[in-house]
C-alpha positions in Angstrom: -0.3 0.8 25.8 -0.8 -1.3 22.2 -3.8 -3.1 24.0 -5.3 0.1 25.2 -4.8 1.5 21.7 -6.1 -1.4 20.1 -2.4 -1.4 17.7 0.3 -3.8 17.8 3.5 -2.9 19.6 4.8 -3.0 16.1 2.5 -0.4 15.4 3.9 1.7 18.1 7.9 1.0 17.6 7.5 2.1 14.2 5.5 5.5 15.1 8.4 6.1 17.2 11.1 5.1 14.4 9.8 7.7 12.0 9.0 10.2 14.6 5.3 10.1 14.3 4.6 9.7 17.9 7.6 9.3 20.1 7.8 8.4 24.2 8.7 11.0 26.3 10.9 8.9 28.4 12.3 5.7 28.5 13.2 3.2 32.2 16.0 1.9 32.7 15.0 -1.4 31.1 14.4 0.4 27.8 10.8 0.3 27.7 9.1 3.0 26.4 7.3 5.6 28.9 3.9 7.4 27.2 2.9 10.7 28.9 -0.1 12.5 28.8 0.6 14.4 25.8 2.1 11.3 23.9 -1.9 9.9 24.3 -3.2 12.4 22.9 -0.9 13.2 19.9 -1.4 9.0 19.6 -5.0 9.8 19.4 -4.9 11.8 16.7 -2.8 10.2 14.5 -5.2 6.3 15.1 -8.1 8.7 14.9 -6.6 10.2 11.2 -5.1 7.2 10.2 -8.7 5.3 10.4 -10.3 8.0 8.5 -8.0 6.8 5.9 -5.1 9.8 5.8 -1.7 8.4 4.9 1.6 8.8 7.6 3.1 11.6 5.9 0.2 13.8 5.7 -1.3 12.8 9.0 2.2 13.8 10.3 1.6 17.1 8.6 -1.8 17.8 10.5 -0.7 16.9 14.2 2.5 18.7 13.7 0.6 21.9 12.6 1.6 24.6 15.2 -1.3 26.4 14.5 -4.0 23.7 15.5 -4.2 22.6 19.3 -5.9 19.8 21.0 -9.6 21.3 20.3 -9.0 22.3 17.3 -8.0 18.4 16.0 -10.7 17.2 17.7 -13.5 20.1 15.7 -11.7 18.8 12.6 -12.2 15.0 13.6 -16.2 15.6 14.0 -16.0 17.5 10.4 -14.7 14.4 9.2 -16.6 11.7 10.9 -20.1 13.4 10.1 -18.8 13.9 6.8 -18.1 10.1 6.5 -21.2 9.3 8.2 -23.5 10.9 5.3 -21.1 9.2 2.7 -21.9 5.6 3.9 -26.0 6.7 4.9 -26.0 8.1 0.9 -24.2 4.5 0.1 -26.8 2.4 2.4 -29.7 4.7 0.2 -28.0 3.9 -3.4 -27.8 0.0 -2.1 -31.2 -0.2 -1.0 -32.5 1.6 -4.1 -30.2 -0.8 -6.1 -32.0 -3.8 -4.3 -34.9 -2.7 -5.1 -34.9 -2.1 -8.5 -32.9 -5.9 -9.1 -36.5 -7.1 -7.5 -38.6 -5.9 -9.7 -36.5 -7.3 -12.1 -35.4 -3.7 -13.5 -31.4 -3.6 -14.2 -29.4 -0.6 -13.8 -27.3 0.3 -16.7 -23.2 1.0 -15.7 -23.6 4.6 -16.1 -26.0 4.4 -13.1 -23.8 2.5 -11.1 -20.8 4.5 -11.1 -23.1 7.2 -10.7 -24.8 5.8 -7.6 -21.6 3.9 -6.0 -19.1 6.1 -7.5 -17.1 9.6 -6.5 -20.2 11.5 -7.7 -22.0 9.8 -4.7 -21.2 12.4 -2.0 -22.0 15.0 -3.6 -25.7 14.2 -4.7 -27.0 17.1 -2.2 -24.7 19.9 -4.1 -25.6 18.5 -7.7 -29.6 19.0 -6.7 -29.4 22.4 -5.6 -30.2 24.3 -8.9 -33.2 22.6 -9.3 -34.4 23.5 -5.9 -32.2 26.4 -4.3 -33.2 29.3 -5.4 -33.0 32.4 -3.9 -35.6 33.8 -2.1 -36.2 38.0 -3.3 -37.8 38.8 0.3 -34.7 36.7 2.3 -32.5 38.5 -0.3 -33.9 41.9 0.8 -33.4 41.5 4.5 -29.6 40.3 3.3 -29.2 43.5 1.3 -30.3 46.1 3.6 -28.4 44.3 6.5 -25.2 44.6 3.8 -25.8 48.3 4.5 -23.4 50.6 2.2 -21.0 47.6 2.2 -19.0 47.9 -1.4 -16.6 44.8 -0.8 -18.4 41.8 0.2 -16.8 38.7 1.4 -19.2 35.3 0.7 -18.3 32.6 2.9 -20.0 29.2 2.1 -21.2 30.3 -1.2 -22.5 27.6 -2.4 -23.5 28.2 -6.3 -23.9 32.0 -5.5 -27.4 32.4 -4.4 -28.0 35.9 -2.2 -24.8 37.7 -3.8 -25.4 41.4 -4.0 -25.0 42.4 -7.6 -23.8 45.9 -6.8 -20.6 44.7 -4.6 -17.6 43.5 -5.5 -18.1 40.0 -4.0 -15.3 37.3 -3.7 -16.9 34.2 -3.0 -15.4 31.4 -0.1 -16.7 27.5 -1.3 -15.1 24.4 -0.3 -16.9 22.6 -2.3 -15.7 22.0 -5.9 -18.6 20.5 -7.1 -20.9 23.6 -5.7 -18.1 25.7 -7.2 -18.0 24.2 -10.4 -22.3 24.9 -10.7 -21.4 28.6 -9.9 -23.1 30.6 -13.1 -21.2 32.4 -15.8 -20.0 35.7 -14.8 -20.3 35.1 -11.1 -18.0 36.3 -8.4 -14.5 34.3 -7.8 -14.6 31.9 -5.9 -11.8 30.8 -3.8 -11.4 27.4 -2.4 -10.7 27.7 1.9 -13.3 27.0 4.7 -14.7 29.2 6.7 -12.2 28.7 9.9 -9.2 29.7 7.9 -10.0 32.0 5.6 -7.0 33.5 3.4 -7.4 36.6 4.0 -6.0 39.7 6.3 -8.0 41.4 8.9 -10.2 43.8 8.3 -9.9 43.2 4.2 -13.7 43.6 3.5 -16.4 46.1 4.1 -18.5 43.3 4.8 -18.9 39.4 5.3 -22.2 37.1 4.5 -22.9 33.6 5.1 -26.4 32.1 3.9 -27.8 28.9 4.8 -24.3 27.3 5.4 -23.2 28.1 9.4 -25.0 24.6 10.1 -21.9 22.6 7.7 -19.4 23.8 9.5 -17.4 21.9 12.0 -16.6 24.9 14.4 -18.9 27.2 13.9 -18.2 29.7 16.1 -14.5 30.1 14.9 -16.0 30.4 11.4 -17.8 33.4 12.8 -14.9 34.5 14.4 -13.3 34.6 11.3 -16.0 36.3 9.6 -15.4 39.1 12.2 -12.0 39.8 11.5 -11.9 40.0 7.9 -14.5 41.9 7.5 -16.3 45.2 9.4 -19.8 44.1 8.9 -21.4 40.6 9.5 -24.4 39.3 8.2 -25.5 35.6 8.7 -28.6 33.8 7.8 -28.7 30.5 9.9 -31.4 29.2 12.8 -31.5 29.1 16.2 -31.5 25.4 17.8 -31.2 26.6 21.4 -35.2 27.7 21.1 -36.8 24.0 21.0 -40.3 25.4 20.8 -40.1 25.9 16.8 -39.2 22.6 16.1 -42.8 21.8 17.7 -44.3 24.3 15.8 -42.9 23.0 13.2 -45.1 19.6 12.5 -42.5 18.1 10.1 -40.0 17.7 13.1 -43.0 17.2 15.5 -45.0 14.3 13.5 -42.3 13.2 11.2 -39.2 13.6 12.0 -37.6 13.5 15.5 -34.6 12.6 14.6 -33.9 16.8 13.5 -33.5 16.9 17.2 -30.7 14.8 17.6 -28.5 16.7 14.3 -28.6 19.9 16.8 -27.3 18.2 20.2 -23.6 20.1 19.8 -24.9 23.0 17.7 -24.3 26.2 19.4 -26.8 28.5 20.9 -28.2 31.4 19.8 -26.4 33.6 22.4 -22.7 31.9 21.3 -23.0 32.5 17.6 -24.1 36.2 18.0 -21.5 36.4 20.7 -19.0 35.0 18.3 -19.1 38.2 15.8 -20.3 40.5 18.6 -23.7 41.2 17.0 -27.9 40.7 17.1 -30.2 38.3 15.8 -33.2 39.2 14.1 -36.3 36.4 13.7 -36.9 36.1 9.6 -39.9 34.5 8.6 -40.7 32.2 5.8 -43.0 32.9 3.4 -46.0 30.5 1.9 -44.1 30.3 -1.3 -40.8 30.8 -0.6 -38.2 29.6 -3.3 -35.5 28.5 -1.9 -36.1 24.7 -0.9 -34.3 24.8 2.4 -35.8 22.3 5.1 -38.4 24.3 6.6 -39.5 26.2 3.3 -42.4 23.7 2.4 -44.5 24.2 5.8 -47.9 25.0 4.3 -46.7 23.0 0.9 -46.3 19.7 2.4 -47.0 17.6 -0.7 -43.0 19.2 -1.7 -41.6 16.4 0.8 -42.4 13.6 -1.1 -40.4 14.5 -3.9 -37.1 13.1 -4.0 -35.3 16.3 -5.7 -36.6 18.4 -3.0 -35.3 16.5 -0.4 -31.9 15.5 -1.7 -31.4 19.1 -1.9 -31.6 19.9 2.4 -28.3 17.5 3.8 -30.7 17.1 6.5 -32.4 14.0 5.1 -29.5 12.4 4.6 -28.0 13.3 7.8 -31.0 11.4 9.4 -29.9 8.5 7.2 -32.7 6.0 4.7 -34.7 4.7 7.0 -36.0 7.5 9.1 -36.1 9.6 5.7 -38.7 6.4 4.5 -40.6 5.7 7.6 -41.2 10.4 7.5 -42.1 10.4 4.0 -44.8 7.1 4.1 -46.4 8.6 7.0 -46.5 11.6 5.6 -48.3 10.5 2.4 -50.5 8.6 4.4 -51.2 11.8 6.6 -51.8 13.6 3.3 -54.4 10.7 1.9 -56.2 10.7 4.5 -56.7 14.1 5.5 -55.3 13.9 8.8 -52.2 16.6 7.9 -54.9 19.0 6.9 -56.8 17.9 10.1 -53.6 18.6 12.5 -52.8 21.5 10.4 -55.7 23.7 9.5 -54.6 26.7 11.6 -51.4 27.0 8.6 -53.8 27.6 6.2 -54.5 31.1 7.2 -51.2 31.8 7.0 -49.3 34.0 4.3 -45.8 33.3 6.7 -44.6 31.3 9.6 -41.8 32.0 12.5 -39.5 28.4 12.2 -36.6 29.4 14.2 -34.9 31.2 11.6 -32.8 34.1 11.8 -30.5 37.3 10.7 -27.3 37.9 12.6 -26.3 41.4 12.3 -22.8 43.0 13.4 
């Protein structure tokens, strides 16, 4: 069992001592006997414990009564993609680091900590005022979808973009650096996620999610949950079961083919409008759209060399450095030498283009 486990048989006597994983039966001999269930509550606790959770606490989360077997494992993928941007924003900050100590340029402490410190991970949330913005024609859709809606519940709000300003809107962020950039006078903001929200059934006239569905690890019970605290649903997100707009859209196509690979477990269409019982409506994006979400540059594609713009969409540094690089030099070369405007020229003539995107309504 220890070898299988990759733990000492230390390891495993002492789980036992403090109750953290015990047997369920023991031979004659006194060896221990592991069942089916003791591998899998063993699983979770090596899994936790190498994501750096302590034994108390990790104790806490596999003896939750209200989290089962799938549930542990949607929280484990949370946390594992959630490490995996940590260390590809790390390997960025390093390689930016190297290359400034090359061209003899020496960053002062202040950048350091800045770069290597706590304030790493959450370099996407500190860019979005400078970028996210909200979009008046995406708001419109939002606010007619709203309907006569006076209570409005905001899950994922982020820094408040798309909030009605004539509902009473309490705001869901787990994020306390996007929290913290929430303006003056804003709605409150109360920190949960969107699986569990604190909240009793039926507590709002409506629910709204923007631009968020796609950072949750279970999507659909975030949905779900939507659905019962609130009589209305409205969700701006995309739909990754239709691959034909990510070949319409040439950033994915030319540049970046590793997009694909983000959306291998992301739900279809049909399960997230399932989830809150509801429709999807296509929203296109204008030219000029204001909010700098992934795919809001199409006919601006001189906006993807800048580093603010991209450090504001998690989607670059989902991809990791060196895909991010090798998109961005081959898109400036594209750009130089008029091959973009070459593969391109049909975007031109348009004032707004169909990328997947799309309104769930219940």
């Amino acid at each position: 069992m220890a070898e299988l486990a990759g733990v000492s048989v230390r390891t495993l006597h002492h789980y036992d001592g403090i109750g953290l994983v015990q047997p369920s039966a023991r031979t004659a001999a006194g060896y221990r006997v592991y069942l089916a269930g003791d591998l899998e509550r063993l699983r979770e606790v090596l899994a936790y414990r190498r994501l750096g959770f302590g034994l108390r606490a990790i104790a806490d989360l596999v003896d939750d009564p209200a989290t089962d077997a799938v549930a542990h494992l949607h929280r484990l993928r949370g946390l594992l993609l959630e490490q995996r941007d940590r260390t590809a924003a790390m390997v960025m900050a390093i390689d930016r680091e190297l290359e400034a100590r090359a061209m003899g340029i020496r960053t002062t402490p202040e950048e350091q900590l800045k770069l290597f410190g706590a304030q790493l991970y959450e370099t996407i949330g500190s860019a979005y005022p400078a970028t996210r913005r909200t979009e008046p024609r995406i708001a419109a859709r939002i606010r007619d979808a709203l309907g006569d809606a006076r209570t409005v519940l905001n899950v994922g709000a982020g820094t408040g973009s798309y909030e009605p300003s004539d509902c009473e809107v309490t705001a869901v962020e787990p994020s306390a650096v996007m929290r913290a950039q929430r303006p003056a006078g804003a709605a409150p903001c109360v920190a949960a996620s969107a699986e569990s929200l604190p909240f009793a059934d039926q507590s709002f006239d409506a629910a709204m999610a923007v631009s968020t569905v796609h950072h949750w690890p279970d999507p659909v019970a975030g949905l779900r949950e939507m659905r019962r605290v609130a009589r209305r649903v409205v969700v701006f997100t995309y739909d990754a079961s239709e691959t034909g707009w990510r070949d319409r859209f040439w950033l994915t196509r030319d540049y970046l083919p590793e997009f694909a690979e983000l959306l291998v477990d992301w739900p279809s269409l049909a399960d997230l409008t399932h989830a809150i019982g509801g429709r999807a409506e296509p929203v296109l994006i204008p030219w000029d759209c204001a909010d700098g979400f992934f795919e809001a540059h199409w006919r601006r594609p001189e906006a993807y060399l800048d580093e603010h713009v991209r450090r504001a969409v998690s989607v670059w540094t989902r991809v990791g450095p060196e895909a991010e690089e090798r998109a961005v030099e081959r898109l400036r070369d594209d750009l130089s030498s008029g091959r973009w405007a070459e593969r391109n020229r049909d975007l031109v003539a348009l004032d707004a283009a169909e990328l997947g995107l799309r309104l769930l309504v219940a």
